[in-house]
N, C-alpha and C positions, 0 to 999 in steps of 0.2 A: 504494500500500500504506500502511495507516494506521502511525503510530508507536504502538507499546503502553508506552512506554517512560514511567514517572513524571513527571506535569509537577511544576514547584515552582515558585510568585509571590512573590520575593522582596524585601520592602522594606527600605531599610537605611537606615542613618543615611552609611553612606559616601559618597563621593561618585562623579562617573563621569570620566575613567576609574578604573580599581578599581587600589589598590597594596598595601592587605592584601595579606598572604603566605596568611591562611587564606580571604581568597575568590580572589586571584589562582592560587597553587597549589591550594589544599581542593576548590573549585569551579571554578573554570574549567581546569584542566588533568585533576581527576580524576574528579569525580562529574558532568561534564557528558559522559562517557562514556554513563553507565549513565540520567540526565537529562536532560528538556529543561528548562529553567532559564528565567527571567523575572528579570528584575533592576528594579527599579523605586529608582533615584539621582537625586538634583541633578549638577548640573555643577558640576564645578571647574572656576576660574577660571584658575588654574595650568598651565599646559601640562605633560601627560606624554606616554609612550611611550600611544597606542592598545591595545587588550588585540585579541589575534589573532583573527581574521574565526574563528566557532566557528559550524556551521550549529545548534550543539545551545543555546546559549546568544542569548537576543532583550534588547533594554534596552529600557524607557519612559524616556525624561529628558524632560524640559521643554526647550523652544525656549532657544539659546543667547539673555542675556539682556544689556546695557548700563545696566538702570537699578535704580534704589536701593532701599532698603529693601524698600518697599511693591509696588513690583514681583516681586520676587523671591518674595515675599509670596505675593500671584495667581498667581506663576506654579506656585510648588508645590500652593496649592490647587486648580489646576488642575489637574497632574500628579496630584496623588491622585485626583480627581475620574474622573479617566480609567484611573488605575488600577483604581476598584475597576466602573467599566465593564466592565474589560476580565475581570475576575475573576466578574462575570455571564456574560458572554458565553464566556468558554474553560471556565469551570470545572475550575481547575485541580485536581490531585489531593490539594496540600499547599498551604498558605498559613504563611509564615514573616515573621514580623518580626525584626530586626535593629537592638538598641540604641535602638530607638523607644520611647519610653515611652507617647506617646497616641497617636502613630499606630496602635502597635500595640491601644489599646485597641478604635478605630474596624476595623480588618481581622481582627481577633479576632471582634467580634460580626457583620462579612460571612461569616467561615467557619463560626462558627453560622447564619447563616440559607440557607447552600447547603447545609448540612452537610460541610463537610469539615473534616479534622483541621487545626487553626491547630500552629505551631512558636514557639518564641520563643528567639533566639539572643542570651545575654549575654556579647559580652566583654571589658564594663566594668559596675560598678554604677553607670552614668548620674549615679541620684539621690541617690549620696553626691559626685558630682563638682562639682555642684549646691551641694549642702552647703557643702562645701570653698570653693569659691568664694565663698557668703555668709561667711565668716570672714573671707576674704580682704579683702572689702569692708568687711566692718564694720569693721576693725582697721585698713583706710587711711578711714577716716571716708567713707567712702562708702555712708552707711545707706540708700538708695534703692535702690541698686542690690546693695545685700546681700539686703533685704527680697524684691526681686524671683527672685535667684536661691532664695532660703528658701523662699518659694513652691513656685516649679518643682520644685523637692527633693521636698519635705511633697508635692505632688500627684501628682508622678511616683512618690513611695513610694506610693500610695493606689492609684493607675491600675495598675501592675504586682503589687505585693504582695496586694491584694486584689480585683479582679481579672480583669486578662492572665493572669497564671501558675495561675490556678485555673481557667482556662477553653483554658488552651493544653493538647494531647495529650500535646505532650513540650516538654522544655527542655535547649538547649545550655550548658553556661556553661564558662567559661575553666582551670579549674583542681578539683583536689577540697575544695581552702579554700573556694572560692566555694559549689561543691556544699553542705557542709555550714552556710554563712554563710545561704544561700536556705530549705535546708531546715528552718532553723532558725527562720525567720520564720513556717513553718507550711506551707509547701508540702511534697505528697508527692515522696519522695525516688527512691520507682523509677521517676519518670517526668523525672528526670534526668542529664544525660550530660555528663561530664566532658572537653574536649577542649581541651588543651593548643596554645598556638603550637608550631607543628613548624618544619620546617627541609628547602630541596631541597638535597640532599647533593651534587648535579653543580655546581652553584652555588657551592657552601661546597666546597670541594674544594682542600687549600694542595698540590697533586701540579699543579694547574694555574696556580696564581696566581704569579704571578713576584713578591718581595719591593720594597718600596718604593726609587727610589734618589733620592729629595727629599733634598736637599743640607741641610735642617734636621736629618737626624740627625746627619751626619760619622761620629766613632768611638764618639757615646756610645751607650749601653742608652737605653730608654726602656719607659716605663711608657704602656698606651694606653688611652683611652675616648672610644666612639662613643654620641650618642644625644643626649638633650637636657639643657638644665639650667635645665628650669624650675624655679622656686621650690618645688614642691612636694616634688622631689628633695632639696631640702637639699644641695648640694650641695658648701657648703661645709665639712662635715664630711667628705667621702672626700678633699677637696681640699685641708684642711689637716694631714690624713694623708699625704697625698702629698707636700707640704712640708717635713713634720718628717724622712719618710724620704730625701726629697733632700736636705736639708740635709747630712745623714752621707754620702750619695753625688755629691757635685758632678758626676761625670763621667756626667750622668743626665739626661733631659727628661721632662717630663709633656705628652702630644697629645692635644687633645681634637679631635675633626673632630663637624660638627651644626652644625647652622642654631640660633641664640641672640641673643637680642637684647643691646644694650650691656650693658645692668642685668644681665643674666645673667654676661655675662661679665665683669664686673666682682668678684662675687662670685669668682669663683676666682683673678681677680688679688687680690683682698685678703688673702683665704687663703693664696696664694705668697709676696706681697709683709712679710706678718707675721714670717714664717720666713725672709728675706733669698734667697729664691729667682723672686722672679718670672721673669728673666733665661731660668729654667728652662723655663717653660712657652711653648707653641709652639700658638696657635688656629688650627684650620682649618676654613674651614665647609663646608657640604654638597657632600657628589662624587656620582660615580657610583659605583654597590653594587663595581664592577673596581675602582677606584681606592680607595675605603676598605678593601678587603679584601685591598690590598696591603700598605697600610700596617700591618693585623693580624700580617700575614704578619710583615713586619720588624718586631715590637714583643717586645721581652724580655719585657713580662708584661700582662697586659690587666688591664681594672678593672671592677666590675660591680659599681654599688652601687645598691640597690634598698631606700627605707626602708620598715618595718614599722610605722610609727606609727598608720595607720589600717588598718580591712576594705576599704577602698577600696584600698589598695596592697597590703596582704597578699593579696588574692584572685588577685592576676595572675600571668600566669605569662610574667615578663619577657623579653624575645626577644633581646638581646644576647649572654647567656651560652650559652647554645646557638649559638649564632654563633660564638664565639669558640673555643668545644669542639670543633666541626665541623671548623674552621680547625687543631686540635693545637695551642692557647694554654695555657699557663699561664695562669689568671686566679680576681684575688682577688675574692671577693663576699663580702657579706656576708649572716648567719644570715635568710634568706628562705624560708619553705615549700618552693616549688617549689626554689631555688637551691640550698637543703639536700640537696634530692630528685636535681638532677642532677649536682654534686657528689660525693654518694654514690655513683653509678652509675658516672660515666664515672671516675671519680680525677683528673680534670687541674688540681685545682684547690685554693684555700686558702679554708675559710668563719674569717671574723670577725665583730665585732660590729660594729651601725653606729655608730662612736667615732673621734675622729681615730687616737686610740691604737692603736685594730683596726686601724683600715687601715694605720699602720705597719707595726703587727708583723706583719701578712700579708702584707704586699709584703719584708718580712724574710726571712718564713717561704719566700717564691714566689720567690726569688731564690736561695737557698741549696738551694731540691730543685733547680733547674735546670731545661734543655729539657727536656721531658716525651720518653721514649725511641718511638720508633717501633713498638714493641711496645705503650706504653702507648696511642699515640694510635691505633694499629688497634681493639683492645678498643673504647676508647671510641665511635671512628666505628663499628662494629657496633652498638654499644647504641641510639644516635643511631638508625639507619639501624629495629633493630627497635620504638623505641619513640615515636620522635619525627619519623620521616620522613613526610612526608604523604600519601604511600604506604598506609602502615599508619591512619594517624587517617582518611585515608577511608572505608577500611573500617570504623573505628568507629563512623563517621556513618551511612555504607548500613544497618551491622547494627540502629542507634536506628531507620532511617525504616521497616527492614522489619516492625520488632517492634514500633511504636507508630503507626504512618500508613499505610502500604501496603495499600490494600482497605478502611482503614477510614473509612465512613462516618458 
């Protein structure tokens, strides 16, 4: 019996195995129900968990590889090479690119010449990353290698902006910031769809996680953040906020848990260290998702700082804070689109500005309302569950493929 069921060829900039939460959860647990899926990834080098034998979900990867550059090189343009074979020969129903800026422009003009509807899923602007990163360069005197990233930027703006997105059917992107940041570049707007990082509720769940008993807290409170702290975070601004407010609470720690290099965490030892608090601060690096989310559990107040300084950061729609919410945290963030957005909704939380000063008087403020009541964190996990669980954002995805792809030719 034939399958009638939607194919979709999906290339991604991710890698294999998948640890997105929106293709591991989005896709592979709920729209590979209603789909047959195609995943076209590089291999990570990294070892993870395998993603579960799915008879409705196929990968193309490239042969696991040992050699350098130029290898790795041949090896994906082989992988495309076979990908877009493979996209002659199945003729899939959807063709979707993911965070590719020229890749996608190359599978864009294959789904014009079979006629099928191409997709384009943003959820990051690439080619402000690009950007960002020539700054970075040029300001450590590294003009070659800013030049280069300036490039990719400027062409990957060219490739997508005019265009991928004028020849794709529909477009994904991460937030309604971004929605309007694209639209505004001159793409039509009802042929995009706004879809949030969500959240598995069974996962996130403090009724099941038993609280941390690491002998780094003892009897004090602490303050907690998970995630990264790369430079572009700035991160020594929420971190010498954190300082000032320990300073007045000695019987207190600051926990970061995240994979960081020296340089990185050296910046938040500096920030502690300014304020006579390093002593305070307690680094731990990458766990497992049970084990960091213990630690939430035993954390007085969590921290969610996410700056606004560019459209590359204001567009996202950061995944901590929802994390933390899920969990019944207290946590201070600061004035973010989205953060404002879930903030409002669920109440569990303190917005400030991004200033050391904010984030005092926010963890001030998040100290002084207290545990958030079990009344409050039902509400909240309801809101979660009706607007941010991936449950529901599938559905919004289905309802885009049915209303701009499905049947059409």
């Amino acid at each position: 019996m034939n399958d009638t069921r939607t194919s979709i060829f999906i290339v991604t900039k991710d890698k294999y195995p998948p640890f997105r939460v929106d293709i591991t959860e989005l896709y592979l647990r709920y729209l590979s129900r209603d789909y047959r899926l195609t995943f076209v990834m590089r291999r990570d080098e990294d070892s993870r968990p395998q993603p579960q034998p799915n008879a409705n979900v196929d990968y193309l990867l490239p042969p696991a590889h040992t050699g350098g550059r130029m290898s790795r090189f041949l090896s994906g343009f082989r992988l495309h090479i076979a990908g877009i074979k493979r996209i002659l020969r199945d003729r899939p129903d959807i063709i979707q690119c993911r965070d590719t800026m020229f890749l996608a422009l190359v599978y864009s003009l294959v789904a014009l010449l079979i006629r099928r509807p191409f997709v384009y899923w943003m959820s990051f602007p690439m080619e402000l990353g690009n950007l960002h990163r020539a700054k970075i360069y040029f300001s450590r005197r590294a003009p070659w290698k800013g030049l280069l990233q300036l490039g990719y930027g400027c062409l990957g703006f060219v490739s997508l902006y005019l265009i991928v997105l004028r020849l794709a059917r529909h477009i994904f992107v991460q937030s309604d910031q971004m929605k309007k940041d694209v639209a505004a570049l001159g793409i039509d707007e009802t042929k995009i769809t706004a879809v949030p990082m969500g959240i598995n509720l069974d996962r996130f769940n403090p009724d099941t996680i038993p609280a941390s008993t690491d002998p780094i807290y003892g009897n004090r409170q602490s303050v907690f953040y998970s995630g990264t702290l790369d430079p572009s975070r700035t991160m020594e601004v929420p971190s010498a906020g954190v300082a000032r407010f320990i300073a007045r609470h000695r019987d207190m720690i600051f926990v970061i848990a995240g994979r960081a290099t020296p340089a990185e965490r050296d910046v938040v030892r500096r920030a502690m260290r300014q304020h006579g608090v390093e002593d305070h601060l307690v680094l731990l690096d990458h766990m497992p998702l049970e084990d960091m989310l213990s630690h939430v559990k035993h954390a007085s107040v969590c921290l969610a700082p996410y700056p606004v300084y560019s459209r590359m950061l204001r567009s996202a729609t950061p995944t901590k804070l929802v994390e933390y919410l899920a969990m019944g945290k207290r946590t201070v963030a600061n004035a973010h689109p989205d953060q404002v957005f879930l903030l409002d909704h669920t109440g569990l939380g303190v917005v400030t500005d991004f200033t050391a000063e904010g984030f005092e008087a926010g963890l001030q403020r998040a100290f002084e309302a207290g545990e958030p009541s079990p009344e409050d964190i039902s509400k909240a996990k309801h809101w979660l569950e009706n607007n941010r669980s991936y449950r529901v954002l599938s559905g919004l995805v289905t309802d885009a493929y049915r209303a701009h792809c499905t049947g059409a030719r």
